[in-house]
Residue, then its C-alpha position, 0 to 999 in steps of 0.5 A: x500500500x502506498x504511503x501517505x507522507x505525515x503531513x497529510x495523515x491523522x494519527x492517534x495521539x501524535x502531535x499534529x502541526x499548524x502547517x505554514x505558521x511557523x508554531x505547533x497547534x497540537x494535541x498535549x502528550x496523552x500517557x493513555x495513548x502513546x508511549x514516551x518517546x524522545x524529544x528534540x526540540x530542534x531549532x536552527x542556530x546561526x549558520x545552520x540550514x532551516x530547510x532540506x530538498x533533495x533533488x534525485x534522478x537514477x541511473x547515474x550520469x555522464x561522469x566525463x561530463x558531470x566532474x568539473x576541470x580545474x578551477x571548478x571549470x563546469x561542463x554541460x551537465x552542471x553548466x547552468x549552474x554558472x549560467x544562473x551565477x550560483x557556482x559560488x553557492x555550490x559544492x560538489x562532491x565526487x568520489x562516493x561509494x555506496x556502502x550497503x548495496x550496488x546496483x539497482x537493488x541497492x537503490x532502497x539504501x541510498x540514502x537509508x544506509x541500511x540493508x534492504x529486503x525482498x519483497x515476494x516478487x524480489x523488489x527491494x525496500x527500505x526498512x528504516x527512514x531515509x536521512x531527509x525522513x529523520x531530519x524532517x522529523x528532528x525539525x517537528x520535535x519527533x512529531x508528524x513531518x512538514x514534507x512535500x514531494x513532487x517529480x515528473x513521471x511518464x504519467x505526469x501527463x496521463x489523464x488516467x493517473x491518480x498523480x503519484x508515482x513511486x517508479x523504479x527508483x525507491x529512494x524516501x523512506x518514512x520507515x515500517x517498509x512505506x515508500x514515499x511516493x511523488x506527487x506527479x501532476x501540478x494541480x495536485x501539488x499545487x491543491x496539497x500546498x495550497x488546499x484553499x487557493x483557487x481552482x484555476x491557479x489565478x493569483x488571489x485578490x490582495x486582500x485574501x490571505x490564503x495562509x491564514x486560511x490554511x492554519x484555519x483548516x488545520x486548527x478545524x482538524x486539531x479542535x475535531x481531534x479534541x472532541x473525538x478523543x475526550x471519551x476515549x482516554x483516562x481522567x487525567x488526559x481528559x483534564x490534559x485534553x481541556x486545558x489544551x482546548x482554550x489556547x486553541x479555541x483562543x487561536x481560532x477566534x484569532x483567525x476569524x478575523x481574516x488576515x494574519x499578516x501580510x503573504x510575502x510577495x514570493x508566496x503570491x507569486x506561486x499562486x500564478x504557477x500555471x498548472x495544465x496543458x503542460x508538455x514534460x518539461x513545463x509540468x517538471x518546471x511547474x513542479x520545481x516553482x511550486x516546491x521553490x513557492x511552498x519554502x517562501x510560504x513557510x508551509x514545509x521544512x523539507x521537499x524532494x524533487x524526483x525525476x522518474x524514468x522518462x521513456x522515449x515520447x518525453x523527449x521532445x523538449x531535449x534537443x539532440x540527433x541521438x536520441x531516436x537512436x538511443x531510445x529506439x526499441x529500448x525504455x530508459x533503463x535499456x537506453x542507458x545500457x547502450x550509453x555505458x556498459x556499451x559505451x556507445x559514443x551517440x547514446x552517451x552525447x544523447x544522455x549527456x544532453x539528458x543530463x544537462x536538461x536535469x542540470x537546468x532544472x537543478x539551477x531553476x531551483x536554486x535561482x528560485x530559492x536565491x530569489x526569495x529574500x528573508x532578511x537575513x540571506x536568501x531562501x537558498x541561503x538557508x536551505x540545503x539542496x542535494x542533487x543525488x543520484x544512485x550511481x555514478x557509472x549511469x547504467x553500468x550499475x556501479x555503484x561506485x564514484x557517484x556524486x553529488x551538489x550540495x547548494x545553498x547552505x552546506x552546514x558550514x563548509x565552503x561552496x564554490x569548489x569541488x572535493x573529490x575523494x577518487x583516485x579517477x572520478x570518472x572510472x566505473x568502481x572506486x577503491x573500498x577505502x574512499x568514503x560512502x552514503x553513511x558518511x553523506x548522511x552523517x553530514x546531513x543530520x549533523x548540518x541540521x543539528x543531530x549529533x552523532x558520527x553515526x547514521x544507518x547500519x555500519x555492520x552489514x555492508x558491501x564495503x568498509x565504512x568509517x563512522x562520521x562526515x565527510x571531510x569538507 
C-alpha cells in the first residue's frame, strides 16, 4: 500500500502541526495513548540550514561530463549552474561509494544506509527512514513531518493517473517498509500546498490571505481531534485534553478575523504557477516553482524533487540527433545500457544532453530559492539542496564514484569548489577505502543539528565504512 507522507495523515495521539505558521497547534502528550518517546526540540542556530530538498534522478550520469576541470571549470551537465551565477553557492562532491548495496537493488539504501529486503516478487525496500525522513522529523520535535514531494513521471501527463508515482527508483523512506511516493501532476501539488487557493491557479485578490486560511483548516482538524478523543482516554488526559482546548479555541477566534499578516510577495507569486496543458518539461518546471513557492510560504521544512524514468515520447523538449537512436526499441533503463556498459559514443552525447536538461532544472531551483529574500540571506541561503543520484557509472550499475551538489547552505563548509575523494572520478568502481552514503548522511543530520558520527547500519555492508562526515 502506498504511503501517505505525515503531513497529510491523522494519527492517534501524535502531535499534529499548524502547517505554514511557523508554531505547533497540537494535541498535549496523552500517557493513555502513546508511549514516551524522545524529544528534540530542534531549532536552527546561526549558520545552520532551516530547510532540506533533495533533488534525485537514477541511473547515474555522464561522469566525463558531470566532474568539473580545474578551477571548478563546469561542463554541460552542471553548466547552468554558472549560467544562473550560483557556482559560488555550490559544492560538489565526487568520489562516493555506496556502502550497503550496488546496483539497482541497492537503490532502497541510498540514502537509508541500511540493508534492504525482498519483497515476494524480489523488489527491494527500505526498512528504516531515509536521512531527509529523520531530519524532517528532528525539525517537528519527533512529531508528524512538514514534507512535500513532487517529480515528473511518464504519467505526469496521463489523464488516467491518480498523480503519484513511486517508479523504479525507491529512494524516501518514512520507515515500517512505506515508500514515499511523488506527487506527479501540478494541480495536485499545487491543491496539497495550497488546499484553499483557487481552482484555476489565478493569483488571489490582495486582500485574501490564503495562509491564514490554511492554519484555519488545520486548527478545524486539531479542535475535531479534541472532541473525538475526550471519551476515549483516562481522567487525567481528559483534564490534559481541556486545558489544551482554550489556547486553541483562543487561536481560532484569532483567525476569524481574516488576515494574519501580510503573504510575502514570493508566496503570491506561486499562486500564478500555471498548472495544465503542460508538455514534460513545463509540468517538471511547474513542479520545481511550486516546491521553490511552498519554502517562501513557510508551509514545509523539507521537499524532494524526483525525476522518474522518462521513456522515449518525453523527449521532445531535449534537443539532440541521438536520441531516436538511443531510445529506439529500448525504455530508459535499456537506453542507458547502450550509453555505458556499451559505451556507445551517440547514446552517451544523447544522455549527456539528458543530463544537462536535469542540470537546468537543478539551477531553476536554486535561482528560485536565491530569489526569495528573508532578511537575513536568501531562501537558498538557508536551505540545503542535494542533487543525488544512485550511481555514478549511469547504467553500468556501479555503484561506485557517484556524486553529488550540495547548494545553498552546506552546514558550514565552503561552496564554490569541488572535493573529490577518487583516485579517477570518472572510472566505473572506486577503491573500498574512499568514503560512502553513511558518511553523506552523517553530514546531513549533523548540518541540521543531530549529533552523532553515526547514521544507518555500519555492520552489514558491501564495503568498509568509517563512522562520521565527510571531510569538507
Amino acid at each position: 500500500m502506498g504511503h501517505r507522507p505525515d503531513h497529510l495523515v491523522k494519527s492517534r495521539g501524535r502531535r499534529r502541526f499548524l502547517l505554514g505558521g511557523g508554531a505547533a497547534l497540537a494535541l498535549p502528550f496523552l500517557e493513555s495513548l502513546v508511549q514516551p518517546k524522545p524529544s528534540y526540540a530542534w531549532a536552527p542556530q546561526a549558520g545552520m540550514p532551516g530547510r532540506l530538498i533533495t533533488f534525485f534522478h537514477g541511473h547515474g550520469t555522464i561522469m566525463e561530463a558531470f566532474v568539473p576541470g580545474p578551477n571548478m571549470s563546469l561542463g554541460p551537465i552542471l553548466q547552468p549552474i554558472a549560467d544562473v551565477g550560483l557556482v559560488e553557492k555550490s559544492l560538489v562532491i565526487t568520489g562516493l561509494n555506496m556502502k550497503t548495496e550496488g546496483g539497482h537493488p541497492g537503490t532502497p539504501s541510498l540514502f537509508t544506509c541500511t540493508p534492504v529486503v525482498a519483497d515476494q516478487y524480489g523488489v527491494t525496500h527500505g526498512t528504516t527512514p531515509s536521512v531527509e525522513h529523520v531530519i524532517a522529523r528532528h525539525m517537528q520535535d519527533g512529531g508528524l513531518a512538514r514534507r512535500l514531494d513532487l517529480g515528473v513521471s511518464t504519467n505526469s501527463t496521463n489523464p488516467d493517473s491518480n498523480g503519484l508515482s513511486e517508479e523504479h527508483e525507491r529512494v524516501f523512506w518514512s520507515g515500517n517498509d512505506e515508500q514515499i511516493p511523488s506527487i506527479i501532476k501540478p494541480q495536485l501539488a499545487f491543491d496539497t500546498v495550497f488546499p484553499h487557493g483557487p481552482p484555476d491557479g489565478m493569483a488571489p485578490p490582495p486582500s485574501v490571505d490564503y495562509l491564514s486560511t490554511r492554519r484555519r483548516s488545520v486548527l478545524d482538524g486539531v479542535l475535531q481531534d479534541f472532541n473525538r478523543l475526550q471519551g476515549r482516554v483516562s481522567a487525567a488526559d481528559r483534564a490534559r485534553l481541556e486545558a489544551h482546548a482554550e489556547p486553541s479555541r483562543e487561536v481560532e477566534q484569532s483567525l476569524a478575523g481574516g488576515s494574519t499578516g501580510p503573504v510575502p510577495v514570493a508566496c503570491v507569486d506561486g499562486l500564478g504557477v500555471p498548472l495544465t496543458g503542460l508538455d514534460y518539461r513545463g509540468v517538471a518546471e511547474a513542479q520545481i516553482d511550486i516546491l521553490a513557492y511552498a519554502i517562501a510560504c513557510n508551509v514545509f521544512d523539507v521537499g524532494t524533487f524526483r525525476i522518474h524514468d522518462l521513456e522515449e515520447n518525453a523527449w521532445g523538449h531535449v534537443s539532440h540527433p541521438n536520441l531516436a537512436e538511443t531510445f529506439a526499441g529500448e525504455n530508459y533503463h535499456g537506453a542507458w545500457h547502450r550509453a555505458s556498459d556499451q559505451g556507445l559514443a551517440t547514446a552517451r552525447a544523447a544522455f549527456t544532453a539528458i543530463n544537462a536538461w536535469y542540470g537546468a532544472l537543478f539551477a531553476r531551483l536554486l535561482q528560485k530559492l536565491d530569489q526569495i529574500d528573508e532578511g537575513e540571506g536568501t531562501a537558498l541561503d538557508n536551505t540545503m539542496v542535494l542533487w543525488a543520484s544512485d550511481f555514478g557509472h549511469g547504467g553500468g550499475h556501479s555503484s561506485d564514484n557517484f556524486a553529488v551538489v550540495m547548494a545553498g547552505n552546506a552546514g558550514g563548509a565552503a561552496l564554490g569548489r569541488h572535493v573529490n575523494y577518487a583516485s579517477s572520478p570518472t572510472n566505473p568502481y572506486g577503491d573500498e577505502s574512499q568514503p560512502g552514503n553513511h558518511n553523506l548522511a552523517v553530514t546531513m543530520i549533523n548540518a541540521f543539528g543531530i549529533a552523532g558520527d553515526t547514521f544507518g547500519d555500519y555492520n552489514t555492508v558491501i564495503e568498509p565504512v568509517q563512522p562520521g562526515p565527510l571531510a569538507l
